[in-house]
N, C-alpha and C positions, 0 to 999 in steps of 0.2 A: 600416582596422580589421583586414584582414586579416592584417599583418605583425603587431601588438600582440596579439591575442588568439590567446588558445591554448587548447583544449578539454579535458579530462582526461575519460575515457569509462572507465567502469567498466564491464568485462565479466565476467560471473559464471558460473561452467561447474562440470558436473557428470556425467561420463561422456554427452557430448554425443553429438547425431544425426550424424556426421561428414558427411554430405550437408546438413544443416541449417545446420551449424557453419559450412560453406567459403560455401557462399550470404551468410550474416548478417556474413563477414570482407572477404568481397568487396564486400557493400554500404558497409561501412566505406571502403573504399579507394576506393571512386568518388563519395564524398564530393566536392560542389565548392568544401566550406570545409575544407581540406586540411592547416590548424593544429593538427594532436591529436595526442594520444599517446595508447594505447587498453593498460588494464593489466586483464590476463588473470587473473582470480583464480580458481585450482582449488579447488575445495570436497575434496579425497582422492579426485579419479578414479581410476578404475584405472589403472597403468602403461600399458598401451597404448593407454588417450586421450588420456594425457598426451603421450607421443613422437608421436601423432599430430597431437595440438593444434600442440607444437610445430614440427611437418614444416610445418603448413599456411602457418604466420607466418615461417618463419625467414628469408624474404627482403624482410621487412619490418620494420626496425629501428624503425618506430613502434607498433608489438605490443610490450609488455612481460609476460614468463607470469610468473604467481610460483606454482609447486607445491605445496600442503601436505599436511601429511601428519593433519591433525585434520579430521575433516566438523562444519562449524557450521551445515548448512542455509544457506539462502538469504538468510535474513534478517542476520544476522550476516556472511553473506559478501559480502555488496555493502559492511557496516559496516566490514570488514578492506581491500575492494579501496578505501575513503574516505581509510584510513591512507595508502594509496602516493600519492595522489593530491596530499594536503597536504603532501610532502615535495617538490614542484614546486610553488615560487611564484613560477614563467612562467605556471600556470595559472589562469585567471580564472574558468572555469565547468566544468561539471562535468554529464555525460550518464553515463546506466544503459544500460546494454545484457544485453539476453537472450541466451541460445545457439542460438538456430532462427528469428527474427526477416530481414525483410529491413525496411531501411530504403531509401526513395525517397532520391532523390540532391541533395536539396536540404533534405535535414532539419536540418542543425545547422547551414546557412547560413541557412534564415530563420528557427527559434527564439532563433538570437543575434540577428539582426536587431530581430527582435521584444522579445527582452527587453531590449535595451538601446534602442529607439526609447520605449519602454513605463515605462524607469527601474524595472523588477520585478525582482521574486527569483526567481520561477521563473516559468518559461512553460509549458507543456504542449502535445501537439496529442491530435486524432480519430485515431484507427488503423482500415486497412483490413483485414476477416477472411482470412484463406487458410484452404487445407486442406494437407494432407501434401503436395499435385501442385502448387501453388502456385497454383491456385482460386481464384477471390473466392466468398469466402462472401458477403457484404455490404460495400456501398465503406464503412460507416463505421458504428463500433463501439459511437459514444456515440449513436447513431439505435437502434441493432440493443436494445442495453441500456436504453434509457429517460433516457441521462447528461442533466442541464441543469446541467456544471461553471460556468457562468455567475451561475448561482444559490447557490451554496458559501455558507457563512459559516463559521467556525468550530464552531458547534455542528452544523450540518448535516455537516460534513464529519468531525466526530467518528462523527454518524452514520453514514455510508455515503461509504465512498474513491469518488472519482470523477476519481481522475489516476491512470495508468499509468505505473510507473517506467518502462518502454523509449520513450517518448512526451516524456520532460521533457528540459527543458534550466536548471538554477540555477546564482545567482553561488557562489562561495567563501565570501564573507561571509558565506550561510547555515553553514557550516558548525559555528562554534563553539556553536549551537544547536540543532547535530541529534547530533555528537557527545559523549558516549559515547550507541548507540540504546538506550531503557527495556532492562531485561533480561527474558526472558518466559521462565515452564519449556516452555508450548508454544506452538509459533508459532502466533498468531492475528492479530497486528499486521505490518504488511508492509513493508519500507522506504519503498516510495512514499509509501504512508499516512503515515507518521510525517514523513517529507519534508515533503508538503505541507500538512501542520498546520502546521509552524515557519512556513512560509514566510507562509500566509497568517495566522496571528500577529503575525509580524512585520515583514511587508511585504503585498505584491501582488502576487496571480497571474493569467498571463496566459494566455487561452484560444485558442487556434488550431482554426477548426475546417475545418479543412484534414488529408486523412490525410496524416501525413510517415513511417508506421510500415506494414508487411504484417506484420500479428500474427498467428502462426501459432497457428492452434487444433489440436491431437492429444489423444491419449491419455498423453500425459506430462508435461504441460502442468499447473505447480505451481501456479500460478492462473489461471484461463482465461477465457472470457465467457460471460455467461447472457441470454437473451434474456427484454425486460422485465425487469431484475432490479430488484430494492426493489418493484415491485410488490408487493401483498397476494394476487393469485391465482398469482404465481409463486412466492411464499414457500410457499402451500398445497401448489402443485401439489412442492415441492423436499422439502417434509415428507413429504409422500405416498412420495415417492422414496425417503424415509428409514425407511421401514415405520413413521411414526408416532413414530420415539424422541425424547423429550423431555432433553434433557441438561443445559439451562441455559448450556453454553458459549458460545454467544454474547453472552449478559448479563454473562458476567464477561469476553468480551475489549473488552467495549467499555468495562465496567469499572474494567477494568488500565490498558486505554488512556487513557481520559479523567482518572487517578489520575497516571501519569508525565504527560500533560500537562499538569498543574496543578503538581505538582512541580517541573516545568523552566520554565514559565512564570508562578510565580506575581506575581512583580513585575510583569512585563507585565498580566497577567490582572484584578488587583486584586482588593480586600477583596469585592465586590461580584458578581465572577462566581460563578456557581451551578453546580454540577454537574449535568450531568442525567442521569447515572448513578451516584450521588453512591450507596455500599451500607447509609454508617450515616442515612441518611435515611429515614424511613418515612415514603414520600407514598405508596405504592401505584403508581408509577410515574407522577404527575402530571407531572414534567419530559418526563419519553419522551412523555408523549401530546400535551403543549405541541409537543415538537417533530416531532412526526407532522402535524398543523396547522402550522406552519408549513412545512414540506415541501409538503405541499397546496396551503397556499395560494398559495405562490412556485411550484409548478410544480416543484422541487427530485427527485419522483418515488422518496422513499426511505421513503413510509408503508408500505409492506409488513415491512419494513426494523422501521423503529419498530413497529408492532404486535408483532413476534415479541419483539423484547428486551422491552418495556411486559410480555407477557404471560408472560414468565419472571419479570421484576422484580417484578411481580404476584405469586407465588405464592412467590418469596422472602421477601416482607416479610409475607404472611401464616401463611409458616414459622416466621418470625420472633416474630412473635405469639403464636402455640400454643407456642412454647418457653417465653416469657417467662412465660404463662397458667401453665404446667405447673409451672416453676419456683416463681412465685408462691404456689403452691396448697403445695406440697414443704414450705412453712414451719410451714404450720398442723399441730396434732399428730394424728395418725391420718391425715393426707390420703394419706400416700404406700401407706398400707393400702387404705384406700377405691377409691383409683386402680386399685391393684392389682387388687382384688375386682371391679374393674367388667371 
């Protein structure tokens, strides 16, 4: 297996920790599945991360950097590092990689093990916390957060993302189904996320709960980890953080989300699936609270999760109401006087 497969590792950079950077390169290279090619995609660093990026790789002809000169965020750029990656078809599977990241030295030897002993599309593992000194915060991430990736379904996992892009390992064959990613004006959807929707739409995902990642947690950290997260007293205590503001964006990225994945999947999906964050429905969020209970009851831990969007969804749809009341009333002759005067 070793001589036939060949890894395609998307690295995504962005005026990197250059102490981060050389750690997360060198993990790479002491890899003991030593089949990969690892393309370096620059989101518009500045010049001098650039020629530093490349000092670090240049004696490494399995680093490939491609520099650009547009910043499309994170999401979009792990999408553009997918494009290099499909134009090598030596390669079979296909890893995310972070910029501050250490990977253990057996990671892409046994999630390909696994996903191909498994016949799945994507595999995943546990990641162990670090700090900036290379610390264990906690040996493992999905303990630390509440994860039971075990428990996923589709609609759960619409829910609440519980796979880490720098943790997975997928075939190629996913590919024709995650490419082109939905388009968003702001990023609230995550490549992982959207990754492993397809995958487990369309196949079977494999959970490793084994750390094969040291995820480093800082202050620069574009997505990071929250302890208990989906909880409903963590949701509380993150509002609190938030001085209380009420903005509804969550409701509508999960919105968007479940909207493009009904869109790319509807053949798959059938006449019969139901949206559970479906906008032109007026239930008052009865799907969100369907799947708040079902989270519960599997153990799935993403009812905090579900309460916050239900209670946006909630006060959309009775937005929605008083419009329609208002409008309604607009028709009859003098209403709009009467309105007025009150």
């Amino acid at each position: 297996m070793q001589g036939q497969e060949k890894i395609g590792i998307v690295l995504a950079t962005y005026n990197p920790n250059l102490g981060y950077f050389q750690k997360q390169i060198q993990s790479i290279q002491n890899q003991t599945w030593q089949n990969w090619v690892c393309h370096i995609v620059d989101d518009c660093s500045q010049p001098e991360y650039q020629s530093a990026i490349q000092k670090i790789v240049e004696n490494d002809s399995r680093f490939i950097y491609h520099f650009h000169c547009d910043n499309l965020k994170h999401y979009h750029n792990f999408e553009r590092g997918l494009q290099y990656c499909i134009q090598d078809s030596t390669i079979t599977a296909i890893s995310f990689s972070d910029q501050d990241d250490i990977w253990i030295a057996d990671k892409l030897k046994v999630l390909l093990k696994k996903l191909r002993s498994e016949q799945a599309l994507l595999v995943h593992s546990d990641l162990e916390l670090i700090n900036s000194k290379d610390e264990t915060i906690n040996s493992s991430t999905w303990n630390f957060e509440g994860r039971n990736p075990e428990k996923s379904t589709v609609e759960l996992l619409l829910l609440r993302n519980v796979v880490t892009g720098c943790s997975l390992l997928f075939c190629t064959s996913l590919i024709p189904y995650i490419l082109p990613f939905p388009q968003q004006k702001e990023i609230g959807l995550h490549h992982d996320w959207w990754v492993a929707l397809a995958a487990i739409q369309i196949g079977k995902i494999i959970h490793i709960r084994q750390p094969l990642v040291r995820y480093r947690l800082h202050n620069a950290n574009t997505v990071g980890a929250m302890q208990d997260a989906g909880k409903f007293y963590s949701e509380i205590m993150l509002w609190i953080s938030k001085k209380y503001r009420i903005t509804g964006k969550s409701y509508f990225t999960h919105y968007n989300l479940s909207k493009a994945f009904y869109a790319r999947f509807q053949q798959q999906l059938g006449a019969n699936w139901s949206n559970p964050f479906d906008e032109q429905k007026l239930d008052f969020g009865l799907g969100i609270l369907k799947l708040c209970y079902q989270s519960l009851k599997t153990g799935y831990r993403a009812e905090g999760i579900a309460l916050r969007i239900w209670f946006f969804k909630f006060l959309f749809d009775i937005n929605k109401i008083k419009n329609y009341m208002l409008n309604l009333l607009l028709i009859f002759p003098g209403a709009k006087n009467n309105i007025q005067n009150k």
